[in-house]
MARKEMI-580135 format. One record per residue (C-alpha): residue in one letter; x, y, z; residue number from 0. Coordinates in nm, 2 decimals, decimal comma, always signed. Layout:
% residues N
<r><aa>A</aa><c1>X</c1><c2>Y</c2><c3>Z</c3><i>NUM</i></r>
...
***
This chain:
% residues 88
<r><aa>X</aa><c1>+0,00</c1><c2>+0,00</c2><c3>+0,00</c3><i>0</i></r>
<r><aa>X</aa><c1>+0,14</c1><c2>+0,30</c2><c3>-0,10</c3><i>1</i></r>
<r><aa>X</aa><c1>+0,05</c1><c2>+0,65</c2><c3>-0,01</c3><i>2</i></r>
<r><aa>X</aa><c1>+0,07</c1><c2>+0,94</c2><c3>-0,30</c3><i>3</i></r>
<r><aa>X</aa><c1>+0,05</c1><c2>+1,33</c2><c3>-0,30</c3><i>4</i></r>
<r><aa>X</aa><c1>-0,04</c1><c2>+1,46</c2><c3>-0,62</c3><i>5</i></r>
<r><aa>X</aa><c1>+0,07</c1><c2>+1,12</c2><c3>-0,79</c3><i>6</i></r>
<r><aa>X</aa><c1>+0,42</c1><c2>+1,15</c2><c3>-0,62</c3><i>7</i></r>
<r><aa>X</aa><c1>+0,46</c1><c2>+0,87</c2><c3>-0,37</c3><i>8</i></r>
<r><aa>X</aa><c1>+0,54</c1><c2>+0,95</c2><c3>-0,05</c3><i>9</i></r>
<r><aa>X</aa><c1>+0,79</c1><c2>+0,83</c2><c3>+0,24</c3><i>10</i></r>
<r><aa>X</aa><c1>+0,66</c1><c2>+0,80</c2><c3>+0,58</c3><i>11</i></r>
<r><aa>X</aa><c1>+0,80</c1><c2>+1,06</c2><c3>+0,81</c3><i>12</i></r>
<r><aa>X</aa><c1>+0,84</c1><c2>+0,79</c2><c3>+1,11</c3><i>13</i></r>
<r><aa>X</aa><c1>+0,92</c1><c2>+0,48</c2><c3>+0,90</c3><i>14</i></r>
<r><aa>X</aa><c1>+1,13</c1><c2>+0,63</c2><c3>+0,66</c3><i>15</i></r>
<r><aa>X</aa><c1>+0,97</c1><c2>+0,36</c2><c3>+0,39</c3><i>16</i></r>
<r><aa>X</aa><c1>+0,75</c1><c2>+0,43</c2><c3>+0,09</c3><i>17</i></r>
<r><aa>X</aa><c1>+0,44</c1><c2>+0,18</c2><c3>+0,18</c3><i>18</i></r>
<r><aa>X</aa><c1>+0,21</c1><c2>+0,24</c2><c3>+0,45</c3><i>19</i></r>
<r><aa>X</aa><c1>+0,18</c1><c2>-0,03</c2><c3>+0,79</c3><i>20</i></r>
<r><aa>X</aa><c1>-0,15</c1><c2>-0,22</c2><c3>+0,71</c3><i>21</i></r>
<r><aa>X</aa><c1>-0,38</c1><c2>-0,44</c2><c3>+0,98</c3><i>22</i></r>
<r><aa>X</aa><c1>-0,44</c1><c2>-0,25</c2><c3>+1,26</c3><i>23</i></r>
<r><aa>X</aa><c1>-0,80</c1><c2>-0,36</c2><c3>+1,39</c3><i>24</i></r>
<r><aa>X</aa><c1>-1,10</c1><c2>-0,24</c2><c3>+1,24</c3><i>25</i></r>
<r><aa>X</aa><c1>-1,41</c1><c2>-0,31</c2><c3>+1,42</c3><i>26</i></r>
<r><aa>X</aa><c1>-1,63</c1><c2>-0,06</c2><c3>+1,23</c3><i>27</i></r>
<r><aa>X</aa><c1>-1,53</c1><c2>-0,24</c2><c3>+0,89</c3><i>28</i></r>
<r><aa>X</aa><c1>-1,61</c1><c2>-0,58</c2><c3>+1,02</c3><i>29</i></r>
<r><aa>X</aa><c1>-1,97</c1><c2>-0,40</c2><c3>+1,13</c3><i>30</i></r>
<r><aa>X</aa><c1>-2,03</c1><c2>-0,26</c2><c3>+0,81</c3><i>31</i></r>
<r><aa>X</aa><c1>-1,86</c1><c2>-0,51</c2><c3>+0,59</c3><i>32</i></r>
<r><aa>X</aa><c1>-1,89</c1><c2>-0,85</c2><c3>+0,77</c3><i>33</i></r>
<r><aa>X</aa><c1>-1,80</c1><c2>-1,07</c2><c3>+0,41</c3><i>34</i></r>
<r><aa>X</aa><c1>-1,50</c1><c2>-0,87</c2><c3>+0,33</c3><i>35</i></r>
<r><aa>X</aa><c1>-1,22</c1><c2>-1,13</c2><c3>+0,39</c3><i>36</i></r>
<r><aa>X</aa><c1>-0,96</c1><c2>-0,89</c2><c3>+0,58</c3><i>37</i></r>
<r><aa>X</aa><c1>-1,24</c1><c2>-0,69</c2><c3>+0,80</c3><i>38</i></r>
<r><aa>X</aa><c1>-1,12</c1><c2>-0,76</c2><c3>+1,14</c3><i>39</i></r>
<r><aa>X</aa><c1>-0,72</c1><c2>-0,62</c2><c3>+1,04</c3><i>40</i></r>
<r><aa>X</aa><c1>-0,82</c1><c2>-0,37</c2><c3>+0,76</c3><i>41</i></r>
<r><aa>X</aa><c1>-0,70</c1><c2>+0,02</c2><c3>+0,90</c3><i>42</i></r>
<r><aa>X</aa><c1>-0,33</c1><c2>+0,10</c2><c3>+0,77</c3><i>43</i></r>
<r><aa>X</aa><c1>-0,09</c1><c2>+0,38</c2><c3>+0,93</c3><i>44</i></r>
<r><aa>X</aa><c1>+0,12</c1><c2>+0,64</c2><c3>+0,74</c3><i>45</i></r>
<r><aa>X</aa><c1>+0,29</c1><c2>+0,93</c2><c3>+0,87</c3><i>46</i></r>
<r><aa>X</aa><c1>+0,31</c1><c2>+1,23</c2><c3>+0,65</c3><i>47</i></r>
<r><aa>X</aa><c1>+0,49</c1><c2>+1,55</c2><c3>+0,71</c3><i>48</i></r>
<r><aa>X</aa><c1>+0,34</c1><c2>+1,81</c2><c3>+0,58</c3><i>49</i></r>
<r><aa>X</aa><c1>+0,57</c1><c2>+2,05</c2><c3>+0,64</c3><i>50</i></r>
<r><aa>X</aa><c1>+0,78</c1><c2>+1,89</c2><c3>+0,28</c3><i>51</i></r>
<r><aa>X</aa><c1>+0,44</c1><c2>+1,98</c2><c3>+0,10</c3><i>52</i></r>
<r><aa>X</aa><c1>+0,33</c1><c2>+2,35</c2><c3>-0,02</c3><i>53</i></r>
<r><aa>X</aa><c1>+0,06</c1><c2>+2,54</c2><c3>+0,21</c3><i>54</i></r>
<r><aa>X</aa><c1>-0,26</c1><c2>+2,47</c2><c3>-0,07</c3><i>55</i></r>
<r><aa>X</aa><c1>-0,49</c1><c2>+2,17</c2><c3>-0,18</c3><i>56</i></r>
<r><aa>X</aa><c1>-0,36</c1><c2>+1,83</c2><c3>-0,25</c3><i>57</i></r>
<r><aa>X</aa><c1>-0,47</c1><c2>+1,53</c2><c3>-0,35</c3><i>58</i></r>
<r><aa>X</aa><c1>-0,39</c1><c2>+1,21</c2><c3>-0,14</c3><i>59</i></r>
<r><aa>X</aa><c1>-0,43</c1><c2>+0,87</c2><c3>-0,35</c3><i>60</i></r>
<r><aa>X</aa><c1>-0,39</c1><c2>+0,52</c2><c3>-0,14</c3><i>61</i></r>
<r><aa>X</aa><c1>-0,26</c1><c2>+0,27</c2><c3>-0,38</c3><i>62</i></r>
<r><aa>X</aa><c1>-0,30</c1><c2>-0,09</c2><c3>-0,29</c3><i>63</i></r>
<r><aa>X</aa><c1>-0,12</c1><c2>-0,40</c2><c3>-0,48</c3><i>64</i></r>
<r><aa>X</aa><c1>-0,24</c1><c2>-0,79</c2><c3>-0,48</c3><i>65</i></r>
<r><aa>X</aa><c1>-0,07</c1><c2>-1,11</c2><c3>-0,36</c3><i>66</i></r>
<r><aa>X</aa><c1>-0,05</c1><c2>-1,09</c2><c3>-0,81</c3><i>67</i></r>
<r><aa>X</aa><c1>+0,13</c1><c2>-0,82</c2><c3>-0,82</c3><i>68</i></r>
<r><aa>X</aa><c1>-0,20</c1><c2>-0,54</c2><c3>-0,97</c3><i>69</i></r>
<r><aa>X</aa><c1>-0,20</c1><c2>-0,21</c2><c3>-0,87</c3><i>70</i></r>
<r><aa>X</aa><c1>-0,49</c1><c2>+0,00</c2><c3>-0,84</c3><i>71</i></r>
<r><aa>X</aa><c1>-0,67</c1><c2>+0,28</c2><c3>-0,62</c3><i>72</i></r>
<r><aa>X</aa><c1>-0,82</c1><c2>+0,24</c2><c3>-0,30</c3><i>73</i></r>
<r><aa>X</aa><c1>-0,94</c1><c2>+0,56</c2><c3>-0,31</c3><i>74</i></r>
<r><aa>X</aa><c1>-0,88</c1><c2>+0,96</c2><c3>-0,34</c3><i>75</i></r>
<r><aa>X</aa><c1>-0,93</c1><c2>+1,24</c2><c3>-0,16</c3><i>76</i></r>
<r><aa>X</aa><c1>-0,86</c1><c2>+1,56</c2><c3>-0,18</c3><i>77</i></r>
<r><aa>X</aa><c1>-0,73</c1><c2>+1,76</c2><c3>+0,14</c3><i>78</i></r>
<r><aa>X</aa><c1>-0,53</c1><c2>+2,12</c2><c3>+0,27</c3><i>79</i></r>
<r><aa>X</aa><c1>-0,22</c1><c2>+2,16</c2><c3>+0,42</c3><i>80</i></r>
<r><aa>X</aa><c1>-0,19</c1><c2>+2,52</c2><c3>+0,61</c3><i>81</i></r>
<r><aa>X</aa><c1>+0,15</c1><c2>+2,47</c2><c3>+0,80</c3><i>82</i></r>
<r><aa>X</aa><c1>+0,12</c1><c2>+2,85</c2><c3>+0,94</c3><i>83</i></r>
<r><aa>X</aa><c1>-0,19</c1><c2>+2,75</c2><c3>+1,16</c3><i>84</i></r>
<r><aa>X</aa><c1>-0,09</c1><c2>+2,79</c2><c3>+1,51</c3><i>85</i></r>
<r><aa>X</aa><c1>-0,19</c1><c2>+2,45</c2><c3>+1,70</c3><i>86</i></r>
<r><aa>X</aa><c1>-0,29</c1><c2>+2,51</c2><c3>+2,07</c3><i>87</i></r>
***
Protein backbone atom coordinates (compact mmCIF):
# COMPACT_ATOMS: atom_id res chain seq x y z
CA UNK A 1 0.00 0.00 0.00
CA UNK A 2 1.37 3.05 -1.05
CA UNK A 3 0.50 6.55 -0.10
CA UNK A 4 0.70 9.44 -3.05
CA UNK A 5 0.55 13.28 -2.99
CA UNK A 6 -0.42 14.63 -6.16
CA UNK A 7 0.75 11.19 -7.93
CA UNK A 8 4.19 11.49 -6.25
CA UNK A 9 4.60 8.65 -3.74
CA UNK A 10 5.36 9.53 -0.49
CA UNK A 11 7.86 8.29 2.39
CA UNK A 12 6.59 7.97 5.82
CA UNK A 13 8.00 10.61 8.11
CA UNK A 14 8.41 7.86 11.07
CA UNK A 15 9.20 4.82 8.98
CA UNK A 16 11.33 6.31 6.63
CA UNK A 17 9.70 3.60 3.92
CA UNK A 18 7.53 4.31 0.89
CA UNK A 19 4.42 1.82 1.82
CA UNK A 20 2.05 2.38 4.46
CA UNK A 21 1.81 -0.27 7.90
CA UNK A 22 -1.52 -2.17 7.07
CA UNK A 23 -3.78 -4.40 9.84
CA UNK A 24 -4.42 -2.54 12.60
CA UNK A 25 -8.01 -3.63 13.89
CA UNK A 26 -11.02 -2.43 12.35
CA UNK A 27 -14.14 -3.14 14.16
CA UNK A 28 -16.34 -0.61 12.30
CA UNK A 29 -15.29 -2.37 8.89
CA UNK A 30 -16.07 -5.77 10.23
CA UNK A 31 -19.67 -3.98 11.33
CA UNK A 32 -20.31 -2.60 8.08
CA UNK A 33 -18.61 -5.13 5.88
CA UNK A 34 -18.91 -8.47 7.75
CA UNK A 35 -18.02 -10.75 4.06
CA UNK A 36 -14.96 -8.70 3.28
CA UNK A 37 -12.19 -11.30 3.89
CA UNK A 38 -9.58 -8.91 5.79
CA UNK A 39 -12.36 -6.94 8.02
CA UNK A 40 -11.20 -7.65 11.43
CA UNK A 41 -7.25 -6.20 10.40
CA UNK A 42 -8.19 -3.68 7.61
CA UNK A 43 -6.96 0.22 9.04
CA UNK A 44 -3.26 1.04 7.68
CA UNK A 45 -0.92 3.80 9.27
CA UNK A 46 1.23 6.44 7.43
CA UNK A 47 2.85 9.27 8.75
CA UNK A 48 3.08 12.25 6.48
CA UNK A 49 4.88 15.52 7.13
CA UNK A 50 3.38 18.11 5.75
CA UNK A 51 5.66 20.54 6.37
CA UNK A 52 7.82 18.94 2.82
CA UNK A 53 4.38 19.83 1.03
CA UNK A 54 3.34 23.47 -0.17
CA UNK A 55 0.61 25.43 2.12
CA UNK A 56 -2.64 24.73 -0.67
CA UNK A 57 -4.91 21.70 -1.76
CA UNK A 58 -3.62 18.28 -2.54
CA UNK A 59 -4.69 15.26 -3.52
CA UNK A 60 -3.90 12.11 -1.41
CA UNK A 61 -4.34 8.73 -3.51
CA UNK A 62 -3.93 5.21 -1.43
CA UNK A 63 -2.58 2.74 -3.76
CA UNK A 64 -3.00 -0.85 -2.90
CA UNK A 65 -1.24 -4.00 -4.78
CA UNK A 66 -2.41 -7.88 -4.82
CA UNK A 67 -0.74 -11.14 -3.58
CA UNK A 68 -0.55 -10.93 -8.07
CA UNK A 69 1.28 -8.21 -8.19
CA UNK A 70 -1.98 -5.42 -9.70
CA UNK A 71 -1.96 -2.15 -8.68
CA UNK A 72 -4.89 -0.03 -8.42
CA UNK A 73 -6.66 2.83 -6.18
CA UNK A 74 -8.16 2.36 -2.99
CA UNK A 75 -9.43 5.64 -3.15
CA UNK A 76 -8.82 9.56 -3.40
CA UNK A 77 -9.30 12.36 -1.58
CA UNK A 78 -8.62 15.60 -1.75
CA UNK A 79 -7.29 17.60 1.36
CA UNK A 80 -5.29 21.22 2.74
CA UNK A 81 -2.15 21.58 4.18
CA UNK A 82 -1.88 25.22 6.13
CA UNK A 83 1.53 24.72 7.97
CA UNK A 84 1.21 28.55 9.43
CA UNK A 85 -1.89 27.47 11.62
CA UNK A 86 -0.93 27.89 15.09
CA UNK A 87 -1.89 24.51 17.02
CA UNK A 88 -2.92 25.06 20.66
Amino acid sequence: MRILIDGVPQIDAVRGVDYADYGYASPDVAAAYPFYPQKNNARFRFYLDTTLISNSEHDLLVEVTDTLGHVRSAGTRRFIVDNNTLVR
